[in-house]
N, C-alpha and C positions, 0 to 999 in steps of 0.2 A: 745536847747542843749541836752534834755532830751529825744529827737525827738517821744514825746509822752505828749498829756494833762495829762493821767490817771497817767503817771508817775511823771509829774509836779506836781499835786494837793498831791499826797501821798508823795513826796521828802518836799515840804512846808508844811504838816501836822506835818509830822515827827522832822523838824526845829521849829516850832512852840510848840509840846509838847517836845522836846528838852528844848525850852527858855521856857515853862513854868516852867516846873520841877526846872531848874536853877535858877529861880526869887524866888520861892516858900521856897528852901533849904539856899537860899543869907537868904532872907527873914526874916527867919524863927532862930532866934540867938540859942536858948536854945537846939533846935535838930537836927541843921545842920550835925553836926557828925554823928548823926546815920543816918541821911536821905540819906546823903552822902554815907554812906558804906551800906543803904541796896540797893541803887541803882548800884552800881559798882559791889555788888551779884549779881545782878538779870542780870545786859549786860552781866555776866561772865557765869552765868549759860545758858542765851539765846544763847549766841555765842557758848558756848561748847555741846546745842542742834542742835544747827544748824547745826556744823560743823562736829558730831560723824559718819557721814558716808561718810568721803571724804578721797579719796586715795592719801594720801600724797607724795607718791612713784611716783603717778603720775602727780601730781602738778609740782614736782618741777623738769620734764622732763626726769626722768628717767624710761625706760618703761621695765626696769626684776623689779621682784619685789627678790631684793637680802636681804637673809635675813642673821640675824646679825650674823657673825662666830660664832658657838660654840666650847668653849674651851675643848680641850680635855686633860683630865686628866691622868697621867702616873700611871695605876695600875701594 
């Protein structure tokens, strides 16, 4: 499905330190809460690394990059 081993072994890594983390925070009664919010930090912050240089302009198929009216003020 994967149409790759190297991609297969690191998609089941991935899943597996997924469900660890997850068993670890069930687990774990007294600091579930925070474990829980510093991990939802950390996907937030990796995703908003990840993602700071993608042209959203052009993702989502539009290819002027039109920028936002400015309003013009009556002096």
């Amino acid at each position: 499905m994967l149409k790759s081993l190297l991609r297969g072994v690191s998609f089941a890594a991935g899943l597996s330190a997924l469900y660890g983390l997850l068993f670890v925070i069930i687990s774990s009664e007294d600091y579930a809460l925070l474990m829980g919010s510093v991990l939802i930090f950390a996907i937030l912050a990796i995703s908003m690394i990840m993602t700071r240089k993608v042209d959203w302009y052009q993702v989502g198929g539009r290819s002027d990059k039109a920028a936002p009216a400015k309003a013009e003020t009556a002096a």
